[in-house]
C-alpha positions as CSV (number, residue, x, y, z in Angstrom):
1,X,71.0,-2.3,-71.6
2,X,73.4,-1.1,-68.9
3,X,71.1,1.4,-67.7
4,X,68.0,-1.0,-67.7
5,X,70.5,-3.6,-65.2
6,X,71.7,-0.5,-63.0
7,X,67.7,0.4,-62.7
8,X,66.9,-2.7,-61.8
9,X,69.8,-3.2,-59.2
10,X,68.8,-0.4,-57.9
11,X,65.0,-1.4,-57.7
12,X,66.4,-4.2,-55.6
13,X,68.2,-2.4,-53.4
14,X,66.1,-0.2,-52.4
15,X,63.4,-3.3,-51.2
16,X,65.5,-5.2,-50.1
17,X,65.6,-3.0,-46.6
18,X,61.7,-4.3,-46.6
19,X,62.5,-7.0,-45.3
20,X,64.2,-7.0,-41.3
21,X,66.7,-9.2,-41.2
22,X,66.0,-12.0,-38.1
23,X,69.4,-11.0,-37.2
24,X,68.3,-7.7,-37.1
25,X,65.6,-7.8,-34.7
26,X,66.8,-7.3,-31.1
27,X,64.1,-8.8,-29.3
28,X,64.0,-12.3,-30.8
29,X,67.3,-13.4,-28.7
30,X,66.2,-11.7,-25.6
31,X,62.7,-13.5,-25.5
32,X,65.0,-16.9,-25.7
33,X,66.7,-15.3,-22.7
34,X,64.0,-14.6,-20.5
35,X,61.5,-18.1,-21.6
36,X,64.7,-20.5,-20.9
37,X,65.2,-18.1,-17.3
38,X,61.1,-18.5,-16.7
39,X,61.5,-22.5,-17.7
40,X,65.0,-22.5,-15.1
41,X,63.5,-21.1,-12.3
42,X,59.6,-23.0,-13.1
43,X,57.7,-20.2,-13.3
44,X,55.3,-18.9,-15.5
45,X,54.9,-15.1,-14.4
46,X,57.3,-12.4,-13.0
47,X,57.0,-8.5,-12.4
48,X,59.3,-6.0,-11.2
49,X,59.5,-2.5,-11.0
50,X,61.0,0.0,-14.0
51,X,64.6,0.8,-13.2
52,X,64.2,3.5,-16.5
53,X,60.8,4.7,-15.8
54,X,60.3,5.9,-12.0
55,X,56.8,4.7,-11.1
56,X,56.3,1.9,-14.0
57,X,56.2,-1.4,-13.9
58,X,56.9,-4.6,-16.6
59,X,55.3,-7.7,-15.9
60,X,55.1,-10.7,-18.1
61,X,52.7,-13.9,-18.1
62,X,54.5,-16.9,-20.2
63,X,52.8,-19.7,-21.9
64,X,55.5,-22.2,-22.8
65,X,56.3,-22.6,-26.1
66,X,53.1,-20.5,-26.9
67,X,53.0,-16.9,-25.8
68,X,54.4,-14.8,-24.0
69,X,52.7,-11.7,-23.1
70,X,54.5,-8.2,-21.4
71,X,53.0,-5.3,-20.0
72,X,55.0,-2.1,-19.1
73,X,52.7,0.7,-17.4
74,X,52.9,3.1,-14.6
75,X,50.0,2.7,-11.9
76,X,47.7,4.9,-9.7
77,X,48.7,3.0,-6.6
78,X,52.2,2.4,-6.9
79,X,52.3,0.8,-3.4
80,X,49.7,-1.8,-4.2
81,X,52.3,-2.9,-6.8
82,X,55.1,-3.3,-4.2
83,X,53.2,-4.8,-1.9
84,X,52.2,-7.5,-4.2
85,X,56.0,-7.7,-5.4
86,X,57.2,-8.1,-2.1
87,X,54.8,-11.3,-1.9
88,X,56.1,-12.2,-5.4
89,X,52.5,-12.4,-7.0
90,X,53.9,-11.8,-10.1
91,X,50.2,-12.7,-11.6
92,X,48.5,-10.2,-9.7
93,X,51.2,-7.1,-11.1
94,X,50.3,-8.4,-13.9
95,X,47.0,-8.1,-13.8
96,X,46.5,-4.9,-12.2
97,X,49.0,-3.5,-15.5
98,X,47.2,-5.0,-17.9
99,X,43.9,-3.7,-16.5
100,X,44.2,-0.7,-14.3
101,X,47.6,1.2,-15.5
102,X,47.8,5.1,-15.8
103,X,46.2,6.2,-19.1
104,X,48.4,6.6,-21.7
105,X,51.6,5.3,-20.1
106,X,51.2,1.3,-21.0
107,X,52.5,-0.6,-23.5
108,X,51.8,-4.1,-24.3
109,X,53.2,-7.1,-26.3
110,X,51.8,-10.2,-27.7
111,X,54.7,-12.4,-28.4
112,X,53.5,-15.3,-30.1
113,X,55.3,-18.3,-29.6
114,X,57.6,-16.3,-27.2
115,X,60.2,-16.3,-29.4
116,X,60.6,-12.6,-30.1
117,X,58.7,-10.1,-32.7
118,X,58.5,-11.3,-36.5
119,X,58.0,-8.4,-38.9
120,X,55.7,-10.8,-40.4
121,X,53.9,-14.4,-39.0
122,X,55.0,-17.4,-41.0
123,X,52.7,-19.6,-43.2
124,X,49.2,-19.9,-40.7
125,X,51.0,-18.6,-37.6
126,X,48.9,-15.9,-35.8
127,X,51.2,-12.6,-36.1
128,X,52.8,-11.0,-33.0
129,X,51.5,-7.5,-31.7
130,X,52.1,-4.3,-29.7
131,X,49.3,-2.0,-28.2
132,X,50.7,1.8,-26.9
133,X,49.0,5.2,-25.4
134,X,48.8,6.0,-29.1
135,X,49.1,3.1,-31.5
136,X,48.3,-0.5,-31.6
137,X,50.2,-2.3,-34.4
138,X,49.9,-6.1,-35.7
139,X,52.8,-7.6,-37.7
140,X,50.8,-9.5,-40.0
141,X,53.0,-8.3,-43.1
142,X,49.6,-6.1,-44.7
143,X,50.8,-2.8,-44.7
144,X,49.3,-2.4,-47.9
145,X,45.4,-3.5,-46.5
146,X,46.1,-1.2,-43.7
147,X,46.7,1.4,-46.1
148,X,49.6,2.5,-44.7
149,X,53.6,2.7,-46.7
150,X,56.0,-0.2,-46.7
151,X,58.8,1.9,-44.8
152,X,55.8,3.1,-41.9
153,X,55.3,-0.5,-41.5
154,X,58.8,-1.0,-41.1
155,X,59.2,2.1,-39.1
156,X,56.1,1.6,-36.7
157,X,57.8,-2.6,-36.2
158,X,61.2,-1.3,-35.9
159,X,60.0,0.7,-32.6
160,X,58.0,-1.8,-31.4
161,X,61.2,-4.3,-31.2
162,X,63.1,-1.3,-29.9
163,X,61.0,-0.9,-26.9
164,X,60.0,-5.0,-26.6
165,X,63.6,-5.3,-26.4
166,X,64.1,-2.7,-23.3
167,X,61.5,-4.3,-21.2
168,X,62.7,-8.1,-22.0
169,X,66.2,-6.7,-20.8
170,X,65.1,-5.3,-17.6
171,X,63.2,-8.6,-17.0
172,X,65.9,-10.4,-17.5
173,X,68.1,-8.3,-15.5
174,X,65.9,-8.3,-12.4
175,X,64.9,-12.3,-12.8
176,X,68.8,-13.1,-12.7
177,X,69.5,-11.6,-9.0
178,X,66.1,-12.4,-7.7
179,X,64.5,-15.0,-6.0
180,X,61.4,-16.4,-7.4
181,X,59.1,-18.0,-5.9
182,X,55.2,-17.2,-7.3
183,X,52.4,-17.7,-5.6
């Protein structure tokens, strides 16, 4: 009897690391961060250039309490980019990243409600998403439809708030000692 409790502590132990703590995922205060800066400063786009990735640029396109959507890429032209940054067409950076970056160097988040990513969407709530060079991943919770293991799924989301959360800092970062104003 003893034995049979152990095994099944153990069982419980050992999926209970299934599921990512909210207090655990990284990106879910930061996207609280950047939305209330967007909201501060009334604006609804914003780019700027990748202080960790010479040549890149992040750009993100906010929906208010509905999406927000961020693109991280390098581009052919990067002087097209400054040019437009220097105007502050935060819309057109973000464009040109989402459509015309450097094969193989972008990555891209949809942030669903904008209030970071959710290892899993609650109830009807679409889930949230991240496209890369080599992966695209949806956090719908179905790791077992995508035929893929529980830890993989993990894994694959883990990364994804790993990297959402370096972009959403250096967003954040720039938008604080910026001025704003979008055309």
């Amino acid at each position: 009897m003893v034995m049979r409790l152990a095994l099944v502590a153990l069982s419980a132990l050992m999926v209970a690391p299934a599921a990512v703590r909210a207090q655990d995922v990284k990106s879910v205060e930061l996207a609280k961060q950047l939305t209330g800066l967007l909201d501060q400063k009334k604006i609804d786009a914003f780019a700027t250039p990748d202080a960790q990735n010479p040549g890149a640029f992040i750009a993100t396109l906010y929906f208010p309490g509905t999406q927000l959507l961020v693109v991280s890429a390098k581009y052919s032209a990067p002087g097209l980019l400054a040019e437009l940054l220097a105007r502050k067409d935060y819309r057109a950076v973000y464009a040109e990243l989402t459509s015309a970056s450097v094969p193989g160097s972008k990555i891209f988040v949809n942030d669903v409600y904008a209030n970071g990513l959710a290892i899993k969407p609650n109830g009807s709530t679409p889930p949230d998403s991240i496209e890369s060079a080599a992966t695209q991943a949806t956090f719908d919770g179905a790791w077992k439809k995508a035929k893929i293991a529980e830890a993989d799924y993990i894994k694959s989301f883990t990364d994804a708030d790993a990297a959402y959360t370096r972009v959403l800092q250096a967003l954040i970062n720039q938008l604080k000692t910026a001025g704003t104003s979008s055309h």
